[in-house]
MIDOSE-1310 file (N, C-alpha, C; in nm, 2 decimals, decimal comma, always signed):
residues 78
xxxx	+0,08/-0,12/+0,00/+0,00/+0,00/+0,00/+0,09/+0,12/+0,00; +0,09/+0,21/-0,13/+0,16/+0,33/-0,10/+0,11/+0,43/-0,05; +0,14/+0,53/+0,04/+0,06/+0,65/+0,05/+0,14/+0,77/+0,01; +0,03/+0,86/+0,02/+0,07/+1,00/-0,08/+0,19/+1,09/+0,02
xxxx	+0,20/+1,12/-0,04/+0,40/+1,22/+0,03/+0,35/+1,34/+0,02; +0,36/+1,37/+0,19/+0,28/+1,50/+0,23/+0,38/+1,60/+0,17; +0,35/+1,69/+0,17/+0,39/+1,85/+0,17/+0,52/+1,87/+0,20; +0,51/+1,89/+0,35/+0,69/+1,88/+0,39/+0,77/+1,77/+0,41
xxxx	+0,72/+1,63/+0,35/+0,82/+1,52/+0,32/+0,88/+1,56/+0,18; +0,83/+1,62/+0,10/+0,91/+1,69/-0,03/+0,94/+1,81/-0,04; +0,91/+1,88/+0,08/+1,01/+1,97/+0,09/+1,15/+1,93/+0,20; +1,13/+1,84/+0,26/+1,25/+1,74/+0,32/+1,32/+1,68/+0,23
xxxx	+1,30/+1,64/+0,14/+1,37/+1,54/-0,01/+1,45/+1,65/-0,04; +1,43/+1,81/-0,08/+1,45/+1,86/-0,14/+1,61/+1,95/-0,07; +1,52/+1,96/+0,08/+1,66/+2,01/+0,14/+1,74/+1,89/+0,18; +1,74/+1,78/+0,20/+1,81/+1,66/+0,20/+1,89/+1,69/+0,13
xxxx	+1,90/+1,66/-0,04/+1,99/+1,66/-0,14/+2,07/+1,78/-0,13; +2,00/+1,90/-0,11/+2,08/+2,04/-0,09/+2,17/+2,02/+0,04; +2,14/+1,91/+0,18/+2,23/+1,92/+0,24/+2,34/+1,79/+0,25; +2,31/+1,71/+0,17/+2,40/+1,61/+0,09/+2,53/+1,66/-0,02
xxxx	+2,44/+1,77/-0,09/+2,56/+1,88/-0,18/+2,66/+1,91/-0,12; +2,64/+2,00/-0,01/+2,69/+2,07/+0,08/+2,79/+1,99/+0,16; +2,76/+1,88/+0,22/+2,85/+1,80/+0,27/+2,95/+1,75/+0,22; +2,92/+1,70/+0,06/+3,00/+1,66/-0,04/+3,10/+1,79/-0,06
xxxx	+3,06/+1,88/-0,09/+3,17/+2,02/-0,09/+3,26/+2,03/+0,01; +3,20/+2,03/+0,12/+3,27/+2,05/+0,22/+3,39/+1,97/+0,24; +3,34/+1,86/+0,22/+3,46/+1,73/+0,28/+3,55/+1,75/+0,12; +3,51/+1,77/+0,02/+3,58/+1,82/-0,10/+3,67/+1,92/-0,03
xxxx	+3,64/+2,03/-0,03/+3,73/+2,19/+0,06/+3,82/+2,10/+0,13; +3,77/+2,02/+0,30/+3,85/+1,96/+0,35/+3,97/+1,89/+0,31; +3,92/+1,80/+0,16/+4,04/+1,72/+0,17/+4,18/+1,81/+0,08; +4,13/+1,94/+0,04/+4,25/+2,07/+0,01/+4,31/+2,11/+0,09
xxxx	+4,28/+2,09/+0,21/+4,32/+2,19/+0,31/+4,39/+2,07/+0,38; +4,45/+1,95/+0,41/+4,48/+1,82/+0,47/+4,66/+1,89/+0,53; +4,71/+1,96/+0,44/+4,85/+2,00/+0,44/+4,86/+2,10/+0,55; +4,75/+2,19/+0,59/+4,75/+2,33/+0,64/+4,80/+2,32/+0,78
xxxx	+4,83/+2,39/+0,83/+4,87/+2,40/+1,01/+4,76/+2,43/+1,11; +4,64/+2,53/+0,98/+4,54/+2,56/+1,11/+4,44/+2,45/+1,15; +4,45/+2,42/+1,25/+4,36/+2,33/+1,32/+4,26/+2,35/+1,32; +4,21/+2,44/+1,40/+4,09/+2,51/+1,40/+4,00/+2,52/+1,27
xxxx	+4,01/+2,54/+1,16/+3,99/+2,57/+1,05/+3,96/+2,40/+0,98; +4,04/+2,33/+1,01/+3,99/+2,16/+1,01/+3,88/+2,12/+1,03; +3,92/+2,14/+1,19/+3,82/+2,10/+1,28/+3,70/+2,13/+1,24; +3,69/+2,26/+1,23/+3,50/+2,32/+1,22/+3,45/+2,29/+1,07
xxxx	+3,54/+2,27/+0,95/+3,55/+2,23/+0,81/+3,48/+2,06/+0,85; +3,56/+2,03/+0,91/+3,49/+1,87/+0,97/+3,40/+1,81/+0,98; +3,35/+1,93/+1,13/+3,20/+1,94/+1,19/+3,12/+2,00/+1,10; +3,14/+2,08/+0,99/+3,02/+2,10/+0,98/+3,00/+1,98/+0,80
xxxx	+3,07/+1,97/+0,80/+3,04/+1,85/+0,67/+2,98/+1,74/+0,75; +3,04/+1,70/+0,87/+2,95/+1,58/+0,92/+2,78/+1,63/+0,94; +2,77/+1,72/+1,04/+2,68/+1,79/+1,07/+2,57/+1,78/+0,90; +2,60/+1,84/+0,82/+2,51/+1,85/+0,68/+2,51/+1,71/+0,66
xxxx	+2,59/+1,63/+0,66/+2,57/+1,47/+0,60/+2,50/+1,41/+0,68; +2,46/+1,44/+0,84/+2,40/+1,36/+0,89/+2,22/+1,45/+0,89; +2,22/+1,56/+0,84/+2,09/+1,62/+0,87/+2,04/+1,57/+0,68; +2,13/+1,58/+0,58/+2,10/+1,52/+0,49/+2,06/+1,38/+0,52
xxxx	+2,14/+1,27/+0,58/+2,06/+1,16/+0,57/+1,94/+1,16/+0,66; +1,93/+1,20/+0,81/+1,77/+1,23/+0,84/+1,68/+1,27/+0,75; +1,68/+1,41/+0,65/+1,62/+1,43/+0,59/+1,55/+1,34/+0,47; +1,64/+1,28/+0,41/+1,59/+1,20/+0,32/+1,53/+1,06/+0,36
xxxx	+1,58/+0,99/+0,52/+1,47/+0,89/+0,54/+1,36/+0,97/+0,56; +1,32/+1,07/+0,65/+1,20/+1,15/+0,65/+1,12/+1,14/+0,53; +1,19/+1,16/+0,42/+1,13/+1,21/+0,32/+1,08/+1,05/+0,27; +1,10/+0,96/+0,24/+1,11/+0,81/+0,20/+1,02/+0,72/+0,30
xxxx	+0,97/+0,81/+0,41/+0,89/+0,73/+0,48/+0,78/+0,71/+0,45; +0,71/+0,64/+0,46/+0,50/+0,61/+0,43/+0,49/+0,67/+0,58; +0,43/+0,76/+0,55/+0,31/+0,83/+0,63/+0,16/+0,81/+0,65; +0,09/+0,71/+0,73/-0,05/+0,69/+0,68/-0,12/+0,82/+0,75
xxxx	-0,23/+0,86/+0,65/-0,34/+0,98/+0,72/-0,36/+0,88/+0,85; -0,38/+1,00/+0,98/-0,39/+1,04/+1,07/-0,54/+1,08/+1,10; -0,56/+1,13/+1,01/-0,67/+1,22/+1,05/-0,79/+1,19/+1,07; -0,90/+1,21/+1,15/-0,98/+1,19/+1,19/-1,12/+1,24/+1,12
xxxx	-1,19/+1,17/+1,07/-1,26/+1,19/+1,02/-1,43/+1,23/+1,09; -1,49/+1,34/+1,05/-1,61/+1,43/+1,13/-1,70/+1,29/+1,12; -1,75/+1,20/+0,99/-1,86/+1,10/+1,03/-1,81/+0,98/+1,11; -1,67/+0,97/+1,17/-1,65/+0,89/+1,29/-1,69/+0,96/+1,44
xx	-1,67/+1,07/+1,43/-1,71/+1,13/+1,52/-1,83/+1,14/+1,61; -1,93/+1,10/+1,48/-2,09/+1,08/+1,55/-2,13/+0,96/+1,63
């Protein structure tokens, strides 16, 4: 049984991939900078590529999940 992909599960898909890009860039930049002395500049180059790669993959299971309606319907009600 498939169900329909709400609203902000595709707007989740969408920043997913944008924060999968980003990750990918980043750890790209990183692996230029491998030679450099500043640490600091590593480090946070690091964290924040992990940081996008892991809110990227949340994002996209989010997005890939079946959601079944919820909602309650007024003629159950009565």
């Amino acid at each position: 049984m498939e169900y329909k992909k709400h609203f902000l599960q595709k707007i989740a898909k969408i920043v997913g991939i944008i924060c999968t890009i980003t990750a990918i860039g980043c750890a790209i930049y990183l692996m230029t900078i491998l030679d450099s002395e500043n640490k600091v500049l590593k480090g946070s180059i690091g964290a924040t590529t992990f940081f996008f790669f892991m809110l990227g993959l949340v994002l996209n299971v989010i997005s890939s999940t079946n959601l079944p309606n919820l909602k309650i319907d007024k003629d159950d009600l009565k």
